[in-house]
C-alpha positions, 0 to 999 in steps of 0.5 A, spaced: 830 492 745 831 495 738 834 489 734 839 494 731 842 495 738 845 487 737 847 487 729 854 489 730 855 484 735 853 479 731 855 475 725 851 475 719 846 470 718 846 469 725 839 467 729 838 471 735 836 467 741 837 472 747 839 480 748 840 483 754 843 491 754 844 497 758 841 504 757 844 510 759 839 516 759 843 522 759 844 528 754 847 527 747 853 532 745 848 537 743 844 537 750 838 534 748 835 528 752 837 522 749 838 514 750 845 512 749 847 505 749 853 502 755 853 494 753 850 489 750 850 481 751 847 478 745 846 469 745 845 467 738 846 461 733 851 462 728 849 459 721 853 452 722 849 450 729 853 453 734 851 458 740 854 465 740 855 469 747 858 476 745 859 481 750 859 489 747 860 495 749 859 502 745 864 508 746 860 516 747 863 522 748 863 529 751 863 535 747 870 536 749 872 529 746 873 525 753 869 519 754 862 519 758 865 515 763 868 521 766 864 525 770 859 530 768 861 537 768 857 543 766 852 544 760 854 550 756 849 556 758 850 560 752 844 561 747 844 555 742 849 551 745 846 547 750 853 542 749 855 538 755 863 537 758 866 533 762 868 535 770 875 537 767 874 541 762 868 545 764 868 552 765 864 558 769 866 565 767 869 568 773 865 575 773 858 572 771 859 564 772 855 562 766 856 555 765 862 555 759 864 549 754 870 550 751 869 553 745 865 559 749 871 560 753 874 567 753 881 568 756 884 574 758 890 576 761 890 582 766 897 582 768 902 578 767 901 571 770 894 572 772 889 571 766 882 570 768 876 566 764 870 570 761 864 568 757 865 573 751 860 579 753 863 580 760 870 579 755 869 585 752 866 589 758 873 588 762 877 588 756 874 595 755 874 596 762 881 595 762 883 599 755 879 607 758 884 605 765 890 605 761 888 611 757 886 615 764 892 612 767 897 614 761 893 622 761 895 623 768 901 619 768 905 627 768 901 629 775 901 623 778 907 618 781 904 610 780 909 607 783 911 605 791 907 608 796 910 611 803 908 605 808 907 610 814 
């Protein structure tokens, strides 16, 4: 182990006499493999004679600021992101389902109360989707009753 696993868990002028921890391997907030340290016991003698058992444990967090130790969600699929969230904030664009983090999320509200969520190209493409149906529906709005339909 790296003896700067231990400094924070020992007093100054400390001796170590025995450290054990534990190393999660997992990915860091950019999404690049990294060791993270989960605890550490460090047994040492303080400068006055005495032995030391310190337990410690170290805090790391998803990109969406939830701690680590809830589940994994998804890794963002943009270019250049690459940033972990956790199962409950995670997102998929519902149109390409890219994998989102969110600050890569697009919403966009097609109808009251329907909102859906898009990766910012596929944002733009139903946005604009949307904007030339309203512009055909306003142009044959004098030939044409939207409304209720005869049921037969």
């Amino acid at each position: 182990m790296n003896p700067s696993f231990f400094n924070p868990l020992e007093p100054p002028g400390a001796e170590r006499l025995r450290g054990t921890g534990t190393i999660r391997f997992t990915y860091d907030e950019h999404g690049e493999p990294a060791a993270l340290p989960e605890n550490a016991v460090s047994i040492s003698r303080s400068p006055d004679g005495s032995i030391d058992d310190i337990h410690g444990g170290f805090d790391s967090f998803y990109h969406c600021g939830h701690p680590r130790t809830a589940p994994l969600g998804t890794k963002c699929a943009i270019e250049g992101c690459n940033r972990l969230s956790c199962q409950a904030c995670s997102a998929r664009c519902q149109r390409c389902l890219v994998p989102l983090c969110l600050e890569h999320v697009c919403r966009l509200q097609t109808e009251p109360g329907r909102e859906l969520t898009l990766c910012s190209s596929c944002h733009d493409q139903v946005a604009r989707t949307l904007r030339w149906k309203a512009v055909g529906r306003f142009l044959i709005q004098p030939f044409v009753a939207f409304g209720n339909k005869p049921q037969p």
